[in-house]
N, CA and C atoms as an extended XYZ file, in Angstrom:
339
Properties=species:S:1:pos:R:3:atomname:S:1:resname:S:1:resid:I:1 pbc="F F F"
N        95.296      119.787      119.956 N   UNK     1
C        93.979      119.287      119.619 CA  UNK     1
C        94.047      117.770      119.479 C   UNK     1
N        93.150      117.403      119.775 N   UNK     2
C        92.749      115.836      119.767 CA  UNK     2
C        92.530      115.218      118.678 C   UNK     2
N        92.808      114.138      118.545 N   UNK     3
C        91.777      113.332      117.242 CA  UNK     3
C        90.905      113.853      117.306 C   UNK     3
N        90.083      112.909      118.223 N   UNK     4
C        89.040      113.147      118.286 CA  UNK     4
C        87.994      114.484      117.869 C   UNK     4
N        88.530      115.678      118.731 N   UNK     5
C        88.463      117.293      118.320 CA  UNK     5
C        88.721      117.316      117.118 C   UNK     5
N        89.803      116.686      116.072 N   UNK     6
C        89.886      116.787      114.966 CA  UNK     6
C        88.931      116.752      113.828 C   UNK     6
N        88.151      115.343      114.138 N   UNK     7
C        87.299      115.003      113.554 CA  UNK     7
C        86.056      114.877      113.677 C   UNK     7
N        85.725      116.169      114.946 N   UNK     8
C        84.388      116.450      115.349 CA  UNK     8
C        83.937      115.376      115.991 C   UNK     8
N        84.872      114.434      116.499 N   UNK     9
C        83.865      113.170      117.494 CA  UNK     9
C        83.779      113.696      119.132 C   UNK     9
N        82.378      112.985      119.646 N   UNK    10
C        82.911      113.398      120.849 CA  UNK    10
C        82.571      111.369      121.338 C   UNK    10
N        83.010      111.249      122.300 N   UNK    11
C        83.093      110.175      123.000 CA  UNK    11
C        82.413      109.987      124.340 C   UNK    11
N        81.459      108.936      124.846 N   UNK    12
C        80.556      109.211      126.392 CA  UNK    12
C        80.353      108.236      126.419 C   UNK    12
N        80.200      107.848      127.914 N   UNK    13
C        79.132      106.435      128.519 CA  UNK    13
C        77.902      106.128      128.388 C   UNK    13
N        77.280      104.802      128.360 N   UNK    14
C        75.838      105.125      128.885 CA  UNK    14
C        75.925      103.826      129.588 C   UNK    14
N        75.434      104.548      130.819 N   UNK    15
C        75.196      103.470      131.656 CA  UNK    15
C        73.502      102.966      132.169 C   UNK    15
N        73.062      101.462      132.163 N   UNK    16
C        71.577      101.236      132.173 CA  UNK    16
C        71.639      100.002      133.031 C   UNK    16
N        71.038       99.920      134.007 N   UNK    17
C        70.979       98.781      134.510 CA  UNK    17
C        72.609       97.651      135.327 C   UNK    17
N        73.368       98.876      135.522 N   UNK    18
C        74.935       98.350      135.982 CA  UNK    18
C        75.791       97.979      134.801 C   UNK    18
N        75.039       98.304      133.409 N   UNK    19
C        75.976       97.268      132.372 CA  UNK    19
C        76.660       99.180      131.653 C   UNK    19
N        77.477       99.308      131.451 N   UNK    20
C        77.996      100.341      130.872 CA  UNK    20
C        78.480      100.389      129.223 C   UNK    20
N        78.332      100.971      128.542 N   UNK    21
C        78.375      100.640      127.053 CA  UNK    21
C        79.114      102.622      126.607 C   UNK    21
N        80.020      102.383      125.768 N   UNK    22
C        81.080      103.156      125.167 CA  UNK    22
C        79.948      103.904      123.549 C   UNK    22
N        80.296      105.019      123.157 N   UNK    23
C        79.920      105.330      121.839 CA  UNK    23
C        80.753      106.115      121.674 C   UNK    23
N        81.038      106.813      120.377 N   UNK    24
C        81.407      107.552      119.410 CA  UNK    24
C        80.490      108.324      118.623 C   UNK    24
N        80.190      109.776      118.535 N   UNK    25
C        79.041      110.252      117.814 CA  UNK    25
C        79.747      111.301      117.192 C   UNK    25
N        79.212      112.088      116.428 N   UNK    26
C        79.784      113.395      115.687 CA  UNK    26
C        79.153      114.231      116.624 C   UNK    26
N        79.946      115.265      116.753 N   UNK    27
C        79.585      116.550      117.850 CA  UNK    27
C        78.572      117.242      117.253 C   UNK    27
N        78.568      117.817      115.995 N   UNK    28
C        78.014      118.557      115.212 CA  UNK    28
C        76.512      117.792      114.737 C   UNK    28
N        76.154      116.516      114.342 N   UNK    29
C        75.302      115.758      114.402 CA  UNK    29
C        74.880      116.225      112.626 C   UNK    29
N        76.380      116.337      111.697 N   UNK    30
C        76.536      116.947      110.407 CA  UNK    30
C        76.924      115.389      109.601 C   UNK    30
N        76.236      115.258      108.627 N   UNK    31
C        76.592      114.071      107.826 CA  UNK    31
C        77.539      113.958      107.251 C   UNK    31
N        78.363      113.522      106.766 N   UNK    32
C        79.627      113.529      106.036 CA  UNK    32
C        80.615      112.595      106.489 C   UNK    32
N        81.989      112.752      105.467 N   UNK    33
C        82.877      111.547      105.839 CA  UNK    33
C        83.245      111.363      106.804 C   UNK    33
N        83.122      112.089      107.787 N   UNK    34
C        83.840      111.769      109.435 CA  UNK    34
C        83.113      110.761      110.211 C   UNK    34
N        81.469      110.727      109.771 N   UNK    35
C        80.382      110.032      109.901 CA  UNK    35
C        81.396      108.379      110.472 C   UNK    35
N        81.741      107.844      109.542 N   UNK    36
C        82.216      106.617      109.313 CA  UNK    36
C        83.158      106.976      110.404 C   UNK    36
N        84.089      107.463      110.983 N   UNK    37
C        84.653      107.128      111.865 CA  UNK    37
C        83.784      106.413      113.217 C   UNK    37
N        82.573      106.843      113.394 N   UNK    38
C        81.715      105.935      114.619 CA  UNK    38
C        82.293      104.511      114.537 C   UNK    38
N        82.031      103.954      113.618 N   UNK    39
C        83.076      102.823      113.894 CA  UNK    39
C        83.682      102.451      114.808 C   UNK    39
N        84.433      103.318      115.867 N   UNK    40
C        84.816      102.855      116.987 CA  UNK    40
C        83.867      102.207      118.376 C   UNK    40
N        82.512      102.936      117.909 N   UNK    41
C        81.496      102.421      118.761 CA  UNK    41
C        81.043      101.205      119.244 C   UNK    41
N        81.480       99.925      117.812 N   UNK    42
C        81.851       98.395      117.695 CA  UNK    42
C        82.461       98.156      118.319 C   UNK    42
N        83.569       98.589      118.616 N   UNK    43
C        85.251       98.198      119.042 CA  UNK    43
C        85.347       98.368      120.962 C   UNK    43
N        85.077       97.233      121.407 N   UNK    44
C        85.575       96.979      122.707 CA  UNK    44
C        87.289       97.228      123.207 C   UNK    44
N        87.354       96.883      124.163 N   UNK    45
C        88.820       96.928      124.509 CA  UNK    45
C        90.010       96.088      123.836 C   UNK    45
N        89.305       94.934      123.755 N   UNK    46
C        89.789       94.009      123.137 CA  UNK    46
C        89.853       93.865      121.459 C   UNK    46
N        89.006       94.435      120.913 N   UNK    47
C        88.868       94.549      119.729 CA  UNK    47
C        89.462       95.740      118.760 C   UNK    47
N        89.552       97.010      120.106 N   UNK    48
C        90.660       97.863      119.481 CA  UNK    48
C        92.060       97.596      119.941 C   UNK    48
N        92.209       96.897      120.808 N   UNK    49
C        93.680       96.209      120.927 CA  UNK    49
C        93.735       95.452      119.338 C   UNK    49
N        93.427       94.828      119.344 N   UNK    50
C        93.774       93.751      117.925 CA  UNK    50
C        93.775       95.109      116.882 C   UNK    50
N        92.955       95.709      116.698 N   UNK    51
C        92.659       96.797      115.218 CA  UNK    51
C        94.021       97.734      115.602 C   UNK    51
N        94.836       98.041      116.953 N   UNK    52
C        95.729       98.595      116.866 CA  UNK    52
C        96.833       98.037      116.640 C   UNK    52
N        97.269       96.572      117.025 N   UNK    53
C        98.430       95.884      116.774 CA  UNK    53
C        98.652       95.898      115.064 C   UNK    53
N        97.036       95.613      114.451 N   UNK    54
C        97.167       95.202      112.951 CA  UNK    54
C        98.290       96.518      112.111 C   UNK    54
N        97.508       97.979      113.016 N   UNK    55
C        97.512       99.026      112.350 CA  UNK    55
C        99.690       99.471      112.666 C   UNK    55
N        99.482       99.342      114.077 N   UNK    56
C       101.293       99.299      114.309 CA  UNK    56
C       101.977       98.086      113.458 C   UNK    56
N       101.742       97.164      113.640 N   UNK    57
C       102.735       96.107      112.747 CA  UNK    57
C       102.799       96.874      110.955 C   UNK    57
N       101.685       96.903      110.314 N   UNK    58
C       101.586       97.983      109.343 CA  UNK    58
C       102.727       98.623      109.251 C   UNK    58
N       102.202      100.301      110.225 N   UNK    59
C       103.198      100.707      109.878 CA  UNK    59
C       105.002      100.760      110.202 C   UNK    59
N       105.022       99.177      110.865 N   UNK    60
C       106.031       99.176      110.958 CA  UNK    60
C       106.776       98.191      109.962 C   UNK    60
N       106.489       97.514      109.125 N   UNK    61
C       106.658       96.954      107.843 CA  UNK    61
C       107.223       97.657      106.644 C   UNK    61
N       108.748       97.181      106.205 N   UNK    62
C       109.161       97.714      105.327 CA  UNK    62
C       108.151       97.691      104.043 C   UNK    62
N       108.164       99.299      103.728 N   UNK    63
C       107.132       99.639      102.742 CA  UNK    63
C       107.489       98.773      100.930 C   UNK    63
N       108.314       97.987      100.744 N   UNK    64
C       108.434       97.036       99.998 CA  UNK    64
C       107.186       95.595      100.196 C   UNK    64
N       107.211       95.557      100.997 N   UNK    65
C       106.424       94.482      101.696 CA  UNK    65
C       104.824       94.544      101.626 C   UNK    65
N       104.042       96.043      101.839 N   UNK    66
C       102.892       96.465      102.324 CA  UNK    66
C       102.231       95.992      101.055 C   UNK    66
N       100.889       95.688      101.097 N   UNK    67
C        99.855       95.541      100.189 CA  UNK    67
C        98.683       95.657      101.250 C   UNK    67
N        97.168       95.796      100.463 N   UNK    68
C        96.474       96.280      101.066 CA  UNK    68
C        95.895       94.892      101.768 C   UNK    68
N        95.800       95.457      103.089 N   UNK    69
C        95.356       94.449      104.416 CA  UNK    69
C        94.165       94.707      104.974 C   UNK    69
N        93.404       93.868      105.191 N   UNK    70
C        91.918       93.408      105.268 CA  UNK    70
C        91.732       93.209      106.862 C   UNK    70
N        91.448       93.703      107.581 N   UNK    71
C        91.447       93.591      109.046 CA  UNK    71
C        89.869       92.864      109.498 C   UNK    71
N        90.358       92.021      110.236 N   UNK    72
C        89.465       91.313      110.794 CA  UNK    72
C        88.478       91.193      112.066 C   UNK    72
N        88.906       92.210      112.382 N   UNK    73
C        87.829       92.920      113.516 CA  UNK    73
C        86.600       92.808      113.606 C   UNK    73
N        86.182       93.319      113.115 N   UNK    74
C        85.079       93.575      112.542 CA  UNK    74
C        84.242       92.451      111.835 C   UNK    74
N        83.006       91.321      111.538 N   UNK    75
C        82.830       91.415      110.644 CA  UNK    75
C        81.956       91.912      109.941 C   UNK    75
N        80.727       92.538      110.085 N   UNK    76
C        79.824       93.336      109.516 CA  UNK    76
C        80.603       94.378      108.972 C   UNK    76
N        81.823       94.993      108.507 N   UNK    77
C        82.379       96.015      108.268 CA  UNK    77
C        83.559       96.127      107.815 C   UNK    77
N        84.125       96.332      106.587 N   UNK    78
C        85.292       95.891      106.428 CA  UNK    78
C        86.455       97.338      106.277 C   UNK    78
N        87.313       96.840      107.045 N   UNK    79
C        88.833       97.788      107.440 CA  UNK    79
C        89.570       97.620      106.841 C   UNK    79
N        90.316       98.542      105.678 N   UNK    80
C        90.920       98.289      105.056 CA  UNK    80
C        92.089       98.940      105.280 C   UNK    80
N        93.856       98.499      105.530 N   UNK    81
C        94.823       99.398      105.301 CA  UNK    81
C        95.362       99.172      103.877 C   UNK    81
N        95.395      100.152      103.697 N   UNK    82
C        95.644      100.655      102.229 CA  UNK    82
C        96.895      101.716      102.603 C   UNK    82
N        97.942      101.646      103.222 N   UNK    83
C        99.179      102.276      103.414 CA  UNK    83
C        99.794      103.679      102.220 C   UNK    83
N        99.399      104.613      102.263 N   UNK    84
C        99.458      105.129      103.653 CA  UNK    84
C        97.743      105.471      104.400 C   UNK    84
N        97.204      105.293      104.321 N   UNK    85
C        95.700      104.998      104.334 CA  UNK    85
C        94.710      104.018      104.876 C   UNK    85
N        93.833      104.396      105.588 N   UNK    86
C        92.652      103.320      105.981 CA  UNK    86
C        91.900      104.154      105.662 C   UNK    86
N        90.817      102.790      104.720 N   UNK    87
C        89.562      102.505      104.096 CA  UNK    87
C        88.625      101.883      105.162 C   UNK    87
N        87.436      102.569      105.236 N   UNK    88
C        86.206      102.320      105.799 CA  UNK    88
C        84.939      101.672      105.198 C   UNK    88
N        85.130      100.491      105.382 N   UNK    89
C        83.251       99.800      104.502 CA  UNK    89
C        83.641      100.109      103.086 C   UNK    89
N        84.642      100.416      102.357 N   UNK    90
C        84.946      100.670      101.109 CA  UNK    90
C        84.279      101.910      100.170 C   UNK    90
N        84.114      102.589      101.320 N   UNK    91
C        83.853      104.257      100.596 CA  UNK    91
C        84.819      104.573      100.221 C   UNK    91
N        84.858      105.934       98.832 N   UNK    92
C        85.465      106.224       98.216 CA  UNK    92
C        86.509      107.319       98.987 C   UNK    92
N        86.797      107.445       99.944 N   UNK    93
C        87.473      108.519      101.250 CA  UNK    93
C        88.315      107.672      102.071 C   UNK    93
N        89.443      107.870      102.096 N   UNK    94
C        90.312      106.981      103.316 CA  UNK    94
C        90.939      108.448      104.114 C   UNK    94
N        91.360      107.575      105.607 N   UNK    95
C        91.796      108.501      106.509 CA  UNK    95
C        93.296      108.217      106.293 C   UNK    95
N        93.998      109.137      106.779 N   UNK    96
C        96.028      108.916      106.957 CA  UNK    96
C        95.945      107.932      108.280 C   UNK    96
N        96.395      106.675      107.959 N   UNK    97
C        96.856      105.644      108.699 CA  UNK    97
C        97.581      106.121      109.799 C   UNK    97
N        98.096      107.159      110.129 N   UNK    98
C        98.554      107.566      111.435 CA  UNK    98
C        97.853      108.144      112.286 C   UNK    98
N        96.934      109.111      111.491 N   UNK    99
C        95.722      109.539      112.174 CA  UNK    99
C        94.950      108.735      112.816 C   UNK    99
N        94.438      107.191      112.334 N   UNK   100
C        93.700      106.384      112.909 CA  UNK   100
C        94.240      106.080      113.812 C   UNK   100
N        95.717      105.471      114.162 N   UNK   101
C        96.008      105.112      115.110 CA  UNK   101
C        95.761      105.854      116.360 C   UNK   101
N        96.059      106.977      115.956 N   UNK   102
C        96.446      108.232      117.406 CA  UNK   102
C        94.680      108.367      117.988 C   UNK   102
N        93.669      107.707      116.809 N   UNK   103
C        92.433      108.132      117.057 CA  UNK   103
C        92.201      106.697      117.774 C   UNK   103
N        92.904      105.206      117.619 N   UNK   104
C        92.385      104.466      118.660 CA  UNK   104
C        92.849      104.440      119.982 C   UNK   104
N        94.245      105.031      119.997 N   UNK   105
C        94.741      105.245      120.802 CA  UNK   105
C        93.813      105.730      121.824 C   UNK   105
N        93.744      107.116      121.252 N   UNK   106
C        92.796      107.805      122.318 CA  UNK   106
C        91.422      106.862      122.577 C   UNK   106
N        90.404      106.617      121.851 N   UNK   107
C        89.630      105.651      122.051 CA  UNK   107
C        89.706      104.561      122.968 C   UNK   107
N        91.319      103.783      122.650 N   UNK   108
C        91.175      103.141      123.881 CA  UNK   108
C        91.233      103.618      125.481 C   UNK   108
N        92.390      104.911      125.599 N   UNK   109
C        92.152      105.217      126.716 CA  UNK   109
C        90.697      105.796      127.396 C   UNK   109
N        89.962      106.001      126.725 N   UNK   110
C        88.664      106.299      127.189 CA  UNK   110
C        87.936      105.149      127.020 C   UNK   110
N        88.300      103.556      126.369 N   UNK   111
C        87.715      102.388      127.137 CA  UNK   111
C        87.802      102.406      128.378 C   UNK   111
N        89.578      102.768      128.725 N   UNK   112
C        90.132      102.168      130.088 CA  UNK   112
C        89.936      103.043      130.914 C   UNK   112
N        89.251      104.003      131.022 N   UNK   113
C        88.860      104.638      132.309 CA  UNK   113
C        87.028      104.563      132.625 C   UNK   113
């Protein structure tokens, strides 16, 4: 199973006028914390490149070292790693920091096709 499948997202194009544009929606169209994952809907190619380097350097940082990191992506929205954890807009719910990754991961490959 997918991230994505995980967390009830599904992912599609829309294309209007030759210009093509990426989203992220909940499958179920059910409110709740998964909600906040759309978030990726912001995030260009380039912008989940950077939100993934932040998130690998993370967790590749001796855990002596980690404090909570403020990602800059974004700015209408603030990303928080909170190790082992990312924080969304500062709701009271964080996702497992590995999970996100594997979820931009996938995200990006469905930029790049």
């Amino acid at each position: 199973m997918t991230k994505r499948e995980q967390y009830g997202l599904e992912f599609y194009k829309l294309s209007s006028d030759g210009v093509t544009g990426y989203n992220c929606r909940r499958k179920d169209g059910i409110v709740g914390q998964n909600n906040s994952l759309q978030f990726l809907s912001y995030l260009d190619r380039a912008g989940t490149e950077f939100l993934l380097r932040e998130v690998n350097a993370f967790l590749n940082t001796d855990e002596s070292e980690r404090s909570i990191y403020k990602s800059m992506v974004m700015e209408h929205m603030d990303l928080d790693i909170e190790y082992p954890d990312f924080r969304i807009d500062k709701l009271p719910y964080t996702f497992p920091l590995a999970e996100i990754k594997d979820l931009l991961e996938e995200w990006l490959d469905f930029l790049n096709t």
